[in-house]
PDB file with SEQRES, HELIX, SHEET and CRYST1 records, atoms N, CA, C and O in Angstrom:
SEQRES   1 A   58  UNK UNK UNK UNK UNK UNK UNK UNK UNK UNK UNK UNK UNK          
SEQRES   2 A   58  UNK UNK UNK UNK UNK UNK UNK UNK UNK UNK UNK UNK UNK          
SEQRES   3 A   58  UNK UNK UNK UNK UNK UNK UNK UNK UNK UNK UNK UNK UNK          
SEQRES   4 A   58  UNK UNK UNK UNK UNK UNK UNK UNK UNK UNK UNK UNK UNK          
SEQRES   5 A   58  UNK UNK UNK UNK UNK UNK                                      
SHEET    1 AA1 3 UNK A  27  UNK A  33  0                                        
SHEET    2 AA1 3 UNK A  40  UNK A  46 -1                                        
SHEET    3 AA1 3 UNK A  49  UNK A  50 -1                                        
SHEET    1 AA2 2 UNK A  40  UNK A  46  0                                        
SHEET    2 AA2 2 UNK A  54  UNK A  55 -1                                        
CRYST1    1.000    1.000    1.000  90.00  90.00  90.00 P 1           1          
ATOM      1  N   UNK A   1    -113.256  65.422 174.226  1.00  0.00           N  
ATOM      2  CA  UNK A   1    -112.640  66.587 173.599  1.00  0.00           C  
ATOM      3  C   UNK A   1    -111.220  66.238 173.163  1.00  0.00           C  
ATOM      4  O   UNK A   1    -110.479  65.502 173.815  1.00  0.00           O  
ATOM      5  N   UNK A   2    -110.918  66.792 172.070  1.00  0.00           N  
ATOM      6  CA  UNK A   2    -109.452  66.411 171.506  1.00  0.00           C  
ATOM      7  C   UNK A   2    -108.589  67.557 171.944  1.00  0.00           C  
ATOM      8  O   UNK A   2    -108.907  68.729 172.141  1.00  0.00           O  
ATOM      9  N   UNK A   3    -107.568  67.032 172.040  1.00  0.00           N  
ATOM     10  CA  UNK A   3    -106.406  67.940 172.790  1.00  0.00           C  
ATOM     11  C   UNK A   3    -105.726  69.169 171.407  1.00  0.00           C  
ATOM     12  O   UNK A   3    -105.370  68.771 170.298  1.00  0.00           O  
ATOM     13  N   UNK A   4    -105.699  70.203 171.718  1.00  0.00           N  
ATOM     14  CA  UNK A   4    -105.494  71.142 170.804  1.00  0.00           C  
ATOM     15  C   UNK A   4    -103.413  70.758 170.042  1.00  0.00           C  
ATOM     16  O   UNK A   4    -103.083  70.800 168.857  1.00  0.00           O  
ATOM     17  N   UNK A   5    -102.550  70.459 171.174  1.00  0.00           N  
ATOM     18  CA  UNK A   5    -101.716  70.511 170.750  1.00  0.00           C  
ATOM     19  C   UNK A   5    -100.487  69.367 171.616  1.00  0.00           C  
ATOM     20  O   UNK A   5    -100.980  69.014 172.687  1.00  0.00           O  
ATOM     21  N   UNK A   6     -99.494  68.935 171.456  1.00  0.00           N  
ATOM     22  CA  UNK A   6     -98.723  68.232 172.261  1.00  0.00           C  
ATOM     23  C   UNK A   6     -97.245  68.290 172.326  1.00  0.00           C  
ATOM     24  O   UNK A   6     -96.613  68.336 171.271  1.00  0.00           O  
ATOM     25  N   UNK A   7     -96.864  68.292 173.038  1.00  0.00           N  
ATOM     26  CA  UNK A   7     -95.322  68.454 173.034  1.00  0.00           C  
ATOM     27  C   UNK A   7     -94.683  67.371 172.330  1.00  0.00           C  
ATOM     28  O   UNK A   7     -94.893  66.195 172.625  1.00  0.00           O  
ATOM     29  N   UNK A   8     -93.561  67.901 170.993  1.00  0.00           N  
ATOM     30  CA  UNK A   8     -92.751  66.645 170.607  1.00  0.00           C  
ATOM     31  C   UNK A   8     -91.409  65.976 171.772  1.00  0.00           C  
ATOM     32  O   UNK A   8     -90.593  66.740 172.288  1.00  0.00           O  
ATOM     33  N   UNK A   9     -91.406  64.468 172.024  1.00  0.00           N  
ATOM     34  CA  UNK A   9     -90.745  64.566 173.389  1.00  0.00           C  
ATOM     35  C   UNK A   9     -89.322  63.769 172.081  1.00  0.00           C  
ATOM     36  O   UNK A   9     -89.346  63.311 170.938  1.00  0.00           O  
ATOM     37  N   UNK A  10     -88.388  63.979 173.033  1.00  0.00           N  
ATOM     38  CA  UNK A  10     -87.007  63.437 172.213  1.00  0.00           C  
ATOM     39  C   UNK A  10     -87.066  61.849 172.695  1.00  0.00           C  
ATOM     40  O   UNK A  10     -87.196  61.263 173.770  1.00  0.00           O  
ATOM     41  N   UNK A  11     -86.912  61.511 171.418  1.00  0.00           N  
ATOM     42  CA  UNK A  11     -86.658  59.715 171.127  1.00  0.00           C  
ATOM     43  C   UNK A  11     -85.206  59.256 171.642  1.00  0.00           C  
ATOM     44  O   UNK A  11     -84.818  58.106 171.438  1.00  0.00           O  
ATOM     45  N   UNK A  12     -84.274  60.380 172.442  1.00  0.00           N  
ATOM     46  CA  UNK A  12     -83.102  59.934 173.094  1.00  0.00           C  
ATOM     47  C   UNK A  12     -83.567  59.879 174.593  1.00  0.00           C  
ATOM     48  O   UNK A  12     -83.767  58.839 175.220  1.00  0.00           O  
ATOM     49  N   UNK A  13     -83.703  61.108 175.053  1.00  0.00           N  
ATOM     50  CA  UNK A  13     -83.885  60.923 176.228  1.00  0.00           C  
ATOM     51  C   UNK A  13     -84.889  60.966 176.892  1.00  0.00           C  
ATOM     52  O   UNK A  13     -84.936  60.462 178.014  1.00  0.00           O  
ATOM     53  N   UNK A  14     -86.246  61.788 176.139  1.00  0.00           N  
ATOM     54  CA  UNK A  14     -87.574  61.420 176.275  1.00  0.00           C  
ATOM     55  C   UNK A  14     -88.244  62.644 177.082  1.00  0.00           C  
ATOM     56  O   UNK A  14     -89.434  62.663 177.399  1.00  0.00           O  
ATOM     57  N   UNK A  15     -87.241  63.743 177.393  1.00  0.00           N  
ATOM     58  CA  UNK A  15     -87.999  65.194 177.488  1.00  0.00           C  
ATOM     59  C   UNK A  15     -88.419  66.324 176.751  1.00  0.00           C  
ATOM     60  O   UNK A  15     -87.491  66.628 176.001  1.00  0.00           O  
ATOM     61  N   UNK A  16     -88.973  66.767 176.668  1.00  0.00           N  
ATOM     62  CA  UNK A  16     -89.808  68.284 176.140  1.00  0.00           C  
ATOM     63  C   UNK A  16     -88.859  68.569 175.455  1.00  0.00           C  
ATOM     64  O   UNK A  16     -87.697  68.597 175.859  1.00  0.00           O  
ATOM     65  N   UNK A  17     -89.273  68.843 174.209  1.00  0.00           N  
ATOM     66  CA  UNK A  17     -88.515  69.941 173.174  1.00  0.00           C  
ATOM     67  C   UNK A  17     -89.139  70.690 173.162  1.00  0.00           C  
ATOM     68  O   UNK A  17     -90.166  70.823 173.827  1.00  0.00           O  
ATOM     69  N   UNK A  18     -88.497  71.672 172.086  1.00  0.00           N  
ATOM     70  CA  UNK A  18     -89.202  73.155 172.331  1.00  0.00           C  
ATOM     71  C   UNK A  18     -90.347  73.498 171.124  1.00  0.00           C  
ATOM     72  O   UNK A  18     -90.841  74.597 170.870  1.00  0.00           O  
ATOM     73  N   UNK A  19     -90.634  72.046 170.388  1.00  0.00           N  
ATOM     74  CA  UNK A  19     -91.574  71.850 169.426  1.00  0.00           C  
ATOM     75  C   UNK A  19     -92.713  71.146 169.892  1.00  0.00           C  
ATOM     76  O   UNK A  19     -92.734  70.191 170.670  1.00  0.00           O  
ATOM     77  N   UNK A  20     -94.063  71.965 169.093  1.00  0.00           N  
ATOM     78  CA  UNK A  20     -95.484  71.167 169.762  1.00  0.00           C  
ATOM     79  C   UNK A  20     -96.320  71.004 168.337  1.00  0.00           C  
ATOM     80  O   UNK A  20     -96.611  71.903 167.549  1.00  0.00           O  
ATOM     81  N   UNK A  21     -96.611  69.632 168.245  1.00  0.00           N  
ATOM     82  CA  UNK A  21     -97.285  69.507 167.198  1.00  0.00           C  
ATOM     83  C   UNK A  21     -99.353  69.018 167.256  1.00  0.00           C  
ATOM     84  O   UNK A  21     -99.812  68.470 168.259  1.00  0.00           O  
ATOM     85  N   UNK A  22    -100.005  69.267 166.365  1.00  0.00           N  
ATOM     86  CA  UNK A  22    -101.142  69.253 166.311  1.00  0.00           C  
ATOM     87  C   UNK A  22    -101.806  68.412 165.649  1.00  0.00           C  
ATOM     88  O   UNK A  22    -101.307  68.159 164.553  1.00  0.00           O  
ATOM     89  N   UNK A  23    -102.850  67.818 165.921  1.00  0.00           N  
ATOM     90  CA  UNK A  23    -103.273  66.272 165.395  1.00  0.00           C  
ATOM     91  C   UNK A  23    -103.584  66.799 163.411  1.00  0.00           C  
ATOM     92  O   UNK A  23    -104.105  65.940 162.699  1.00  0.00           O  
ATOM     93  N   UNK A  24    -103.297  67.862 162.922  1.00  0.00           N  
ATOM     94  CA  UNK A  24    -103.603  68.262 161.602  1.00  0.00           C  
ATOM     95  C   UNK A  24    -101.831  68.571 161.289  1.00  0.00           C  
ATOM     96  O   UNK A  24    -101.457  68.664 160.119  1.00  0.00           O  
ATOM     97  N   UNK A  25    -100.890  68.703 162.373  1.00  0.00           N  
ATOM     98  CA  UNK A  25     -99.658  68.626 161.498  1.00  0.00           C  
ATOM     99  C   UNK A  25     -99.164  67.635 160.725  1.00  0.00           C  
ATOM    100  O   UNK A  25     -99.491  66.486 161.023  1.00  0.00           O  
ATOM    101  N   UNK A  26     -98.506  67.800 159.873  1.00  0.00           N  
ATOM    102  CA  UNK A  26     -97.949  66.736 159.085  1.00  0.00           C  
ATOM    103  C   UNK A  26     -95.811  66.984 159.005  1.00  0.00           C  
ATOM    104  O   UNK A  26     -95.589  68.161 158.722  1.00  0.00           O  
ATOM    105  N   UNK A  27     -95.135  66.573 159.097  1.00  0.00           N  
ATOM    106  CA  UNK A  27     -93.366  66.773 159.286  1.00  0.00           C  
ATOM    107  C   UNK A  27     -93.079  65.748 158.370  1.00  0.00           C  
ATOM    108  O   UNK A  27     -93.769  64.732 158.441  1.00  0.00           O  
ATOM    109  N   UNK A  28     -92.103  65.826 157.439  1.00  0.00           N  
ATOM    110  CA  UNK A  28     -91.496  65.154 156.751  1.00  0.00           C  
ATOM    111  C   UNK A  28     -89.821  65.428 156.909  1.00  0.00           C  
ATOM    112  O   UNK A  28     -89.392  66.580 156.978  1.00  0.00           O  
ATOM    113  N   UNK A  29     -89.113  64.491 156.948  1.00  0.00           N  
ATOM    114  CA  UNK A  29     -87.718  64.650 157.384  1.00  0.00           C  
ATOM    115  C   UNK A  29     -87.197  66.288 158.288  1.00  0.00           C  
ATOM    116  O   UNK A  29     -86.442  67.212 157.986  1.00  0.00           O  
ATOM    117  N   UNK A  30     -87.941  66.023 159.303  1.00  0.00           N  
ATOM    118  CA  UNK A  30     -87.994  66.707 160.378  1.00  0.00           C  
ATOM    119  C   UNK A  30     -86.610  66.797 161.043  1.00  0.00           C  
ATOM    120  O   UNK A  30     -86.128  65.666 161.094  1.00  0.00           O  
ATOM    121  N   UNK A  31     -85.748  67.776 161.600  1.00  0.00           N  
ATOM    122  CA  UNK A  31     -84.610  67.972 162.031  1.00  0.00           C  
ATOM    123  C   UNK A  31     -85.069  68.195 163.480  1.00  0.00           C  
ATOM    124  O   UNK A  31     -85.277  69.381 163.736  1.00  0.00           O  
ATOM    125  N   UNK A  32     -85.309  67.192 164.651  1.00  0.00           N  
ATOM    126  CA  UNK A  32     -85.546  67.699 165.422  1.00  0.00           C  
ATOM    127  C   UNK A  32     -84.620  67.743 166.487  1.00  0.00           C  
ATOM    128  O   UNK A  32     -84.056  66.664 166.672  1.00  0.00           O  
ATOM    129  N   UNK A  33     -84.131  69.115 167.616  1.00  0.00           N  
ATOM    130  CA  UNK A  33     -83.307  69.228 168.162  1.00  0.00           C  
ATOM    131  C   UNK A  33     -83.728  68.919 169.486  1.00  0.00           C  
ATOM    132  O   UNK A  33     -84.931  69.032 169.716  1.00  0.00           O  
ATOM    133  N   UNK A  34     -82.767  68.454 170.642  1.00  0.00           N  
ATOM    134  CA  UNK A  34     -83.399  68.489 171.681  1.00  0.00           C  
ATOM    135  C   UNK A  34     -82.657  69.371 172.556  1.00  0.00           C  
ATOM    136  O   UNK A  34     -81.645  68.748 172.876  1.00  0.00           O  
ATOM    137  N   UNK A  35     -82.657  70.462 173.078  1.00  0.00           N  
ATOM    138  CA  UNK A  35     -81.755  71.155 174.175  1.00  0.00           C  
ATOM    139  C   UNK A  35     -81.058  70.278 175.511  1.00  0.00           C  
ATOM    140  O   UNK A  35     -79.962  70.330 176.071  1.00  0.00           O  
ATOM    141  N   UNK A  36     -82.148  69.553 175.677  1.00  0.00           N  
ATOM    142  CA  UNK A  36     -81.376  68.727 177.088  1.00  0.00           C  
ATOM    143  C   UNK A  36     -79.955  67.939 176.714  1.00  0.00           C  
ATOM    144  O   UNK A  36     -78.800  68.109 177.106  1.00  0.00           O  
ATOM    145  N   UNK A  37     -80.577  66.976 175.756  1.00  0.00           N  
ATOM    146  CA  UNK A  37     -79.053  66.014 175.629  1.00  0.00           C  
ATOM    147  C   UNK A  37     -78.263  66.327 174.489  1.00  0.00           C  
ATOM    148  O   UNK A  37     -77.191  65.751 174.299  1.00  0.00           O  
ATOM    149  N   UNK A  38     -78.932  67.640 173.318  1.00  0.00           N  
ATOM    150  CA  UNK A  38     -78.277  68.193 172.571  1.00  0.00           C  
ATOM    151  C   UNK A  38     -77.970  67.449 172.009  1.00  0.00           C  
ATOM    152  O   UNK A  38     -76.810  67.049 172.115  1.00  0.00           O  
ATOM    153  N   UNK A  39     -79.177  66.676 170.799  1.00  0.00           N  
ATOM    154  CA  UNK A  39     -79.018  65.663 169.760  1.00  0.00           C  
ATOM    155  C   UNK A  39     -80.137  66.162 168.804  1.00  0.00           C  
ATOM    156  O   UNK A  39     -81.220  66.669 169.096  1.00  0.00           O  
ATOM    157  N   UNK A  40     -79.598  65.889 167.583  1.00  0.00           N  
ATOM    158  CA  UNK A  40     -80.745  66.269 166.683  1.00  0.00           C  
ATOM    159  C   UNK A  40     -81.306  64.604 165.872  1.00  0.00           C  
ATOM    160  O   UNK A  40     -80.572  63.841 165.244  1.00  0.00           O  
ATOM    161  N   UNK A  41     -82.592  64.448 166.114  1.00  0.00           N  
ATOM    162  CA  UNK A  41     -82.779  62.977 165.326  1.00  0.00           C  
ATOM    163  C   UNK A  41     -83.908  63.738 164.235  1.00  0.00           C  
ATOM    164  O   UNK A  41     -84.635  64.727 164.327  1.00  0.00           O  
ATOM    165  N   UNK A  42     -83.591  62.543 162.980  1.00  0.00           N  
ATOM    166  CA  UNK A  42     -84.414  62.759 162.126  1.00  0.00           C  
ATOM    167  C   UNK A  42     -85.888  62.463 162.120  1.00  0.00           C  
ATOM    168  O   UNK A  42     -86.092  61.255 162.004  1.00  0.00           O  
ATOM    169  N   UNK A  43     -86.991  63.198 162.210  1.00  0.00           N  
ATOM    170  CA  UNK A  43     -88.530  62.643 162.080  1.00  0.00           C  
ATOM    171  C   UNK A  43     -89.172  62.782 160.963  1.00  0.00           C  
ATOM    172  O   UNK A  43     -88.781  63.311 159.922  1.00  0.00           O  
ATOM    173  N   UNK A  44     -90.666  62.054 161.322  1.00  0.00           N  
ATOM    174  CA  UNK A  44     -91.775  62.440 160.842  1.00  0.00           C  
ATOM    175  C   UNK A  44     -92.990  62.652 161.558  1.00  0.00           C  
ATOM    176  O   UNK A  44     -93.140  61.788 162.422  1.00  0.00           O  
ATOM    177  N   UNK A  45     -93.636  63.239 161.526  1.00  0.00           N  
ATOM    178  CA  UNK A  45     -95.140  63.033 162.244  1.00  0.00           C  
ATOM    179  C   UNK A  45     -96.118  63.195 161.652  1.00  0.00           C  
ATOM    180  O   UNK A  45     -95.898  63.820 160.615  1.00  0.00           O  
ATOM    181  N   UNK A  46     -97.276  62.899 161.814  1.00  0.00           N  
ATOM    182  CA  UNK A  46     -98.875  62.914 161.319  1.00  0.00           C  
ATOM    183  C   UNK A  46     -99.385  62.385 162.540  1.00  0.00           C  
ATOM    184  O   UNK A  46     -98.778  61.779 163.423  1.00  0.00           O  
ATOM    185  N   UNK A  47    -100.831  62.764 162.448  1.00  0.00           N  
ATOM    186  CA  UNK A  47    -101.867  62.569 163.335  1.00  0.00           C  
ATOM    187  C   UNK A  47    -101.343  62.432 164.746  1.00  0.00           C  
ATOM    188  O   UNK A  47    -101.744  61.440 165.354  1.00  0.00           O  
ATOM    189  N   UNK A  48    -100.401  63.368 165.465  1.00  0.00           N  
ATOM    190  CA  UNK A  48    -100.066  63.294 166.807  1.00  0.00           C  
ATOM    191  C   UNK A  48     -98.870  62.087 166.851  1.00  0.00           C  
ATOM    192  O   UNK A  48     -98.321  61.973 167.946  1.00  0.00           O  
ATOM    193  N   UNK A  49     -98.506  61.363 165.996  1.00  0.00           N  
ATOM    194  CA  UNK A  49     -98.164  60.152 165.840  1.00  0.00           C  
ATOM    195  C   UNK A  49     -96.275  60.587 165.600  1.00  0.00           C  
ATOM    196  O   UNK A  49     -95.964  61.240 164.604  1.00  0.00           O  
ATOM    197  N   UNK A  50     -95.624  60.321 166.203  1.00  0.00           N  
ATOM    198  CA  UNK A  50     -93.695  60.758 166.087  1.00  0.00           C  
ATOM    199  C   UNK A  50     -93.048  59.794 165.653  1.00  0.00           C  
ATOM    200  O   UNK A  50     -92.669  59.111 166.605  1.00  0.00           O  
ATOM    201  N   UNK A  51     -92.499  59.103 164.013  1.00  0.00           N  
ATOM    202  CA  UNK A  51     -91.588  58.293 163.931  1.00  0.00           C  
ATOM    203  C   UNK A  51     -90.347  58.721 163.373  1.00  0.00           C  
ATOM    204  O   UNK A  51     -90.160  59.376 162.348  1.00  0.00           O  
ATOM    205  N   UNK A  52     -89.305  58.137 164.409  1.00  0.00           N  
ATOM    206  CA  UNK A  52     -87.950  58.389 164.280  1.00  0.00           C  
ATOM    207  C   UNK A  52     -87.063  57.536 162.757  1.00  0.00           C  
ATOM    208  O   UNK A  52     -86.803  56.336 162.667  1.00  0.00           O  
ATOM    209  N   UNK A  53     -86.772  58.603 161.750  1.00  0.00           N  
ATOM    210  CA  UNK A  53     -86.034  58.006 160.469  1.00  0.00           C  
ATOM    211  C   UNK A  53     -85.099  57.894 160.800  1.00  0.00           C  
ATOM    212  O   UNK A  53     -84.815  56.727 160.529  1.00  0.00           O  
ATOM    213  N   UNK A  54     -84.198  58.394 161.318  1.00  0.00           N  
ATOM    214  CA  UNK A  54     -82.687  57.805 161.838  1.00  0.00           C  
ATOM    215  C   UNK A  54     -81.828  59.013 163.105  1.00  0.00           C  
ATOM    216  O   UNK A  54     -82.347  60.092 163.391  1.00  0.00           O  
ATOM    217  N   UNK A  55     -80.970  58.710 163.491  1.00  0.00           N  
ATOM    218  CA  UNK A  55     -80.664  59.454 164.730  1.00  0.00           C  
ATOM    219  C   UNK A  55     -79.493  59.968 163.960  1.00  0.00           C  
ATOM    220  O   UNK A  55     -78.894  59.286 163.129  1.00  0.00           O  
ATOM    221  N   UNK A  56     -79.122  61.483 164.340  1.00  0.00           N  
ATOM    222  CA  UNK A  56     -77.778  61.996 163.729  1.00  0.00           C  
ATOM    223  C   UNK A  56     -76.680  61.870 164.215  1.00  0.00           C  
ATOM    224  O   UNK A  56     -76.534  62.072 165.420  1.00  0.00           O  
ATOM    225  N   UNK A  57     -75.824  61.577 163.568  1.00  0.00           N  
ATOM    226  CA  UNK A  57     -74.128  61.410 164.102  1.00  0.00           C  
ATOM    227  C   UNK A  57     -73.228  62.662 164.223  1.00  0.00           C  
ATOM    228  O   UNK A  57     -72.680  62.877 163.142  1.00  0.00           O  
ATOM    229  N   UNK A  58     -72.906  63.522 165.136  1.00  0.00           N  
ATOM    230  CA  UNK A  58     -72.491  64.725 165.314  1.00  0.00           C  
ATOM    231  C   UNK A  58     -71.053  64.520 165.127  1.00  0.00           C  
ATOM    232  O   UNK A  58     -70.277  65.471 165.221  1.00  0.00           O  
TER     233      UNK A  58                                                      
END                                                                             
């Protein structure tokens, strides 16, 4: 059985954001924030799959 949905985890520190993506989402220059270490890095995703385009400079 395929998993309905998954948590996006942060490429800094590697916990739970408050975003969950689905093996049919697709993200293109994605702003993603993380509450814990309070960094936003740039993504993409498809097929469950998270690659980091560059990390933001605050």
């Amino acid at each position: 059985m395929q998993k309905q949905a998954e948590w996006i985890l942060c490429p800094v520190c590697g916990n739970k954001t408050r975003d969950r993506t689905r093996y049919d989402t697709v993200l293109k220059n994605y702003p993603l924030y993380c509450p814990k270490c309070k960094q936003e890095t740039l993504i993409e995703a498809e097929n469950l799959k998270v690659t980091v385009i560059k990390k933001q400079e605050n």
